[in-house]
N, C-alpha and C positions, 0 to 999 in steps of 0.2 A: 472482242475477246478480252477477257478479265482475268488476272491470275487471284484466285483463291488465296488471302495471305495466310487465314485460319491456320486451312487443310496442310498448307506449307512447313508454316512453322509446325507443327505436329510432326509429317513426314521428317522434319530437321530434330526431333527427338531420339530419333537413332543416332545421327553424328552429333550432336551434345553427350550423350554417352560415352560413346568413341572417344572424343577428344578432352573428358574430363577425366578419362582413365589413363588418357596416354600421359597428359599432364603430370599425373603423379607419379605413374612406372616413371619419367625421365628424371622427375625432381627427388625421387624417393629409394628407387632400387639403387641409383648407385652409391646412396649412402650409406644404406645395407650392407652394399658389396663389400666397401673399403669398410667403414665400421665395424658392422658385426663381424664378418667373414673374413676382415683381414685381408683381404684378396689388393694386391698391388695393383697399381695403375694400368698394366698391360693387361690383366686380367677382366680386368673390372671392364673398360672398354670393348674389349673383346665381345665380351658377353653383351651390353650394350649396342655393339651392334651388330646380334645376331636379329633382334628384330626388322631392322631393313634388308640383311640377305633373306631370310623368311620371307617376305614382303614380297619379294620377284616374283616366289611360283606360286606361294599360297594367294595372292588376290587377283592374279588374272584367270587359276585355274578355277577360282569357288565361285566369281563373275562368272565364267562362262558356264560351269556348273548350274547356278541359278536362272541363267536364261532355258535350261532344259527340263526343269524340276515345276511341276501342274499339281498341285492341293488347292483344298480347300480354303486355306487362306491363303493361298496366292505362291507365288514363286520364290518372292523375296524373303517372306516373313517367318520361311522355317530357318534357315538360316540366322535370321536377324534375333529371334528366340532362342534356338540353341547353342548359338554362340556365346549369344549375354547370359547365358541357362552355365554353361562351363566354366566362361571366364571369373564370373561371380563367384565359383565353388573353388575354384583355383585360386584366387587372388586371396581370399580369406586364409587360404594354407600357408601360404608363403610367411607372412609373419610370426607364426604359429613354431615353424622350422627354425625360423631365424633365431627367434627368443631361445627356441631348446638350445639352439648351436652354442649359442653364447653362456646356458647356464650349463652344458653337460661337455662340450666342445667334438660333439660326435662326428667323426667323417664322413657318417652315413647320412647323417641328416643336414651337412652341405652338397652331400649328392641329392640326397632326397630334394631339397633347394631348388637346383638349378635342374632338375627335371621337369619338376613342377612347373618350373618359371619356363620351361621349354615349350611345356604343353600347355602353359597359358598363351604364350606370343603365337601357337598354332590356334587356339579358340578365339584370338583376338581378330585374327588372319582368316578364317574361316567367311564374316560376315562383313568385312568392311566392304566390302566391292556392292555386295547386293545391297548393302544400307545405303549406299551412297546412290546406286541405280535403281533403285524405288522412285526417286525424286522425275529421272524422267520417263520411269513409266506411267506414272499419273499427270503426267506437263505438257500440254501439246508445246512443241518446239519454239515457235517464236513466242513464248513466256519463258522458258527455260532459263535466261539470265536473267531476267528477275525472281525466279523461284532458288537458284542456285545462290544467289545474294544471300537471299534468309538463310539459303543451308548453312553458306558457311560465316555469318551472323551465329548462328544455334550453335556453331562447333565454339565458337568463340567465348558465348556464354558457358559453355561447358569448363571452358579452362577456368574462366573468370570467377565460376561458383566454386570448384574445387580450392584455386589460391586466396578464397573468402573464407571458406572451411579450415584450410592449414595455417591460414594466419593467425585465426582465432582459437582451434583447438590447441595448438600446438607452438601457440607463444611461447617466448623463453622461461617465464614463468612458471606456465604449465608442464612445460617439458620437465623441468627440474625438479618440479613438486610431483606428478604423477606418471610419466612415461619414458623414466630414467632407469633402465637396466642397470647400467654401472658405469665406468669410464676406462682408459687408458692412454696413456702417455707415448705419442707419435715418434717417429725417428728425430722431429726437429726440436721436441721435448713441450710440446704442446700436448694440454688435456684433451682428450677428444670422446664425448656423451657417447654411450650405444641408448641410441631410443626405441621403443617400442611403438610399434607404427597401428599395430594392431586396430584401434579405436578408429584411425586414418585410412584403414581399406574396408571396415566396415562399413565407413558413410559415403563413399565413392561409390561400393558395391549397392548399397542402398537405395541411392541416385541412379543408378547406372538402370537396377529393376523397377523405380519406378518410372525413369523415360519412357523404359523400353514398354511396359505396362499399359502406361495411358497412349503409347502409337497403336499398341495393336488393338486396344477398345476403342479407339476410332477413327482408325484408319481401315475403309475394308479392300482393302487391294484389288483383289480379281474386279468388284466392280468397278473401280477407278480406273484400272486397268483398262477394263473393258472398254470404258468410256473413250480412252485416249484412244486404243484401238482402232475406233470407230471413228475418231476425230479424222483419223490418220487415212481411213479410208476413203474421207469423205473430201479428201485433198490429197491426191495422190500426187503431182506437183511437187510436193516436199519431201516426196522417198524417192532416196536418189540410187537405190540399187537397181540391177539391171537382172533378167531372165539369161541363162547360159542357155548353149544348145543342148546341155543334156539334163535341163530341167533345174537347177539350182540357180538361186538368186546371187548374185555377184555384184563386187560392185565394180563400173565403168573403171578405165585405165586413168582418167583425167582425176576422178575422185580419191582411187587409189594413193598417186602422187602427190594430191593434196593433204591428203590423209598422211604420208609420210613426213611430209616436209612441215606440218602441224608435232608428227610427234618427236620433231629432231627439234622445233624450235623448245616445243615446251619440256624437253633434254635438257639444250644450253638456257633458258631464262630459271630453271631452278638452279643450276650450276652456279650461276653467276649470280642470284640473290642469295643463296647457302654459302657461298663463298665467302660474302660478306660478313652473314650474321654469325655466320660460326666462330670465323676469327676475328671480330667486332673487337670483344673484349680485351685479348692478346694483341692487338696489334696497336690498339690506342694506349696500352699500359706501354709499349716497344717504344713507341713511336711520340706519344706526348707526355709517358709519364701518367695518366689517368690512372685512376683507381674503378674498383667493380662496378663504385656506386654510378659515376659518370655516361659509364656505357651502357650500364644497364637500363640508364632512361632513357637514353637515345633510344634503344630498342622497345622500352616500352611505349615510347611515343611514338614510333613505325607501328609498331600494333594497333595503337589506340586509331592514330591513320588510316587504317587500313581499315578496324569496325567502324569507322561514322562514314566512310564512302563506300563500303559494301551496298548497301541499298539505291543511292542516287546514282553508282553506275551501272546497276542491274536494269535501273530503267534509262539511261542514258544508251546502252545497246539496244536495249529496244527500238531504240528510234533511230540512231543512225548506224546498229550494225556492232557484228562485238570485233568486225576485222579490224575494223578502225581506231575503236576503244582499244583494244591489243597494241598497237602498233604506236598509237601514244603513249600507252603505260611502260611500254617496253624505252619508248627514245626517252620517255621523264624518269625513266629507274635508271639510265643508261647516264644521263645527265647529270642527276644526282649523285649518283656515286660516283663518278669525274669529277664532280666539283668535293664532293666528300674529300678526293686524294689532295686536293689543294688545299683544306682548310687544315687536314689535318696534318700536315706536313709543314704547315706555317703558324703550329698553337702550339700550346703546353697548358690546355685547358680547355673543355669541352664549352662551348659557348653557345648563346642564345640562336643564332642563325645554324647550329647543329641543330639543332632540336627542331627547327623548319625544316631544316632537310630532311630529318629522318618522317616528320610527318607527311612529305611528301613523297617520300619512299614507300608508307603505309600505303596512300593515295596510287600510287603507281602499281605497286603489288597488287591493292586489291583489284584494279582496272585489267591485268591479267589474270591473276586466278579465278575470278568471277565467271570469265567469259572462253576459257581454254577446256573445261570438262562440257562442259554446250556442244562447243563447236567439235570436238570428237565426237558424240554421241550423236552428234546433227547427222552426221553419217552413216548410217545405222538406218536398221529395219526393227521397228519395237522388239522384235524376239532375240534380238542379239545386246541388248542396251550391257548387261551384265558382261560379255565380253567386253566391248570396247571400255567401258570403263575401267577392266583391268589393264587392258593395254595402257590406259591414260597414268595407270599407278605404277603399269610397268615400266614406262619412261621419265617416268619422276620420281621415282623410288630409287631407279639405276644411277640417275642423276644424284640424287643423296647421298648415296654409296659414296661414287667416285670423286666429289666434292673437297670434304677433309681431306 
């Protein structure tokens, strides 16, 4: 058995989407917020993160939604359409609003604003679960973590094209010669640009329908679908639900348990890598005196970490197992960041053996993330795939939350 890396990467053109949008709502709306709208720090966060309490019901409820939902093209893909179909229409308004706000200063049209922005984070919400559970409706299981490699390889590329796009559009240069509203002078008596982003959600949205475009010209789901179906039936071995006495398929008590204790671990391993990267920045400024620049390499070299071992441990679980691969990534993330609290408690200066760490940190993360949306969904009977993988967002979402 062979995985498809074609068909994969394609399927991975909905999460490139996905995650070249979210890249810039993080990088972009709250500059918006405090910029254009004035909105103070409490505010501005507030609103930021209404997208992760949305995140709870809207993608465990539209996953389980889409395991019940029989068209023509497929289960997943009307969602995955009319989502990217809204978000696209929505996200072009928002700049639109923002510009008026600043030339006319109407109240209505920062309500108008943050409606919009409400009913985008619900169309964003809408399709992530089935985008993400497509992948292993076409994947017979033991290829899984190496299809999910690529997946999230393509989400990666997703950020990576978008912060190629705002580098270049939206150089300081550029800013100042053509997408400069006007300015005003902060409480600490700093000039502060309002930019017009306009030009910058046209090309995301642009991106966004043509991912979405070339998956669904060839990608034909129900048959792929079908196909794994039929894989699934032809090794029944590897469905691990069980028949009730009153006809409903359930799953075993030992399964169950497992299944819990899977989605408390992958709770605590985002807790405690969000932990870090959140307060990365603040605490090496606290702590050694560093500046933005310092930490922020660190972190990008955990990134860069984590894409060039996506692939080699997608196939590294294939062969010895993703519980194993987990349970190392977990003791080397565990490792790392211990030795992190030593180094940096004995510096006043981010140094070359930082920069190993965090690319081992990368290495570690992806050795988990690779292989923890697998092994939930490994639990499952193909018609339920869209649930569990809410449940998987549901306890990694919750974990985000409570994190900060």
């Amino acid at each position: 058995m062979k995985l498809d890396n074609k068909r994969t990467v394609l399927v991975g053109l909905a999460f490139l989407s996905i995650c070249a949008f979210w890249q810039m709502y993080d990088n972009v709306v709250p500059l918006i917020l405090s910029n254009t709208f004035r909105l103070n720090e409490t505010w501005t966060g507030m609103i930021m993160a209404a997208d992760n309490a949305l995140a709870l019901f809207l993608l465990p409820l539209f996953g389980a939604l889409s395991d019940k939902v029989s068209t023509k093209i497929g289960r997943r893909m009307p969602f995955i359409l009319g989502g990217t179909a809204f978000a696209v229409i929505l996200m072009n308004i928002l700049p639109r609003l923002a510009g008026g706000y600043y030339t006319e200063g109407s109240d209505a049209l920062r309500l108008g604003f943050i409606i919009v922005l409400g009913l985008l984070l619900v169309a964003m919400g809408t399709y992530r679960s089935p985008a993400v559970a497509l992948m292993p409706d076409v994947t017979p299981k033991p290829l899984r973590s190496k299809a999910n490699a690529i997946i999230n390889l393509m989400g990666a590329i997703g950020g990576i094209v978008y912060l190629g796009v705002a580098a270049v559009l939206y150089s300081t240069k550029n800013v100042q010669a053509n997408f400069t509203l006007g300015s005003f002078v902060d409480a600490e008596g700093n000039t502060v640009a309002v930019v017009d982003y306009t030009v910058l959600f046209a090309v995301v949205a642009g991106l966004m329908v043509l991912a979405v475009a070339v998956l669904f010209l060839t990608i034909r789901e129900p048959r792929l679908a079908a196909q794994n179906r039929a894989y699934e039936q032809a090794h029944p071995e590897e469905i691990l639900t069980e028949t009730a006495a009153d006809g409903r398929e359930t799953l075993p008590k030992d399964v169950k348990r497992s299944l819990g204790f899977l989605l408390a671990s992958i709770a605590l391993w985002f807790i405690g890598y969000n932990g870090v990267t959140t307060w990365f920045t603040t605490y090496v400024s606290r702590v050694m005196g560093e500046g933005l620049g310092g930490a922020s390499t660190c972190l990008l070299v955990g990134t860069a970490g984590a894409i060039v071992s996506y692939i080699p441990i997608g196939a590294l679980a294939s062969k010895i197992g993703r519980r194993k691969v987990i349970l190392a990534g977990a003791g080397l993330l565990a490792t790392c960041f211990a030795t992190g609290f030593f180094l940096t408690v004995n510096a006043t200066a981010i140094t070359p053996v930082m920069y190993v760490l965090f690319a081992l940190v990368g290495l570690a993360w992806a050795a988990i993330n690779v292989n923890s949306l697998p092994m939930v969904v490994e639990m499952c009977k193909g018609s339920e795939v869209g649930k569990f993988t809410g449940l998987y967002y549901t306890f990694s979402m919750t974990a985000q939350i409570m994190t900060p």
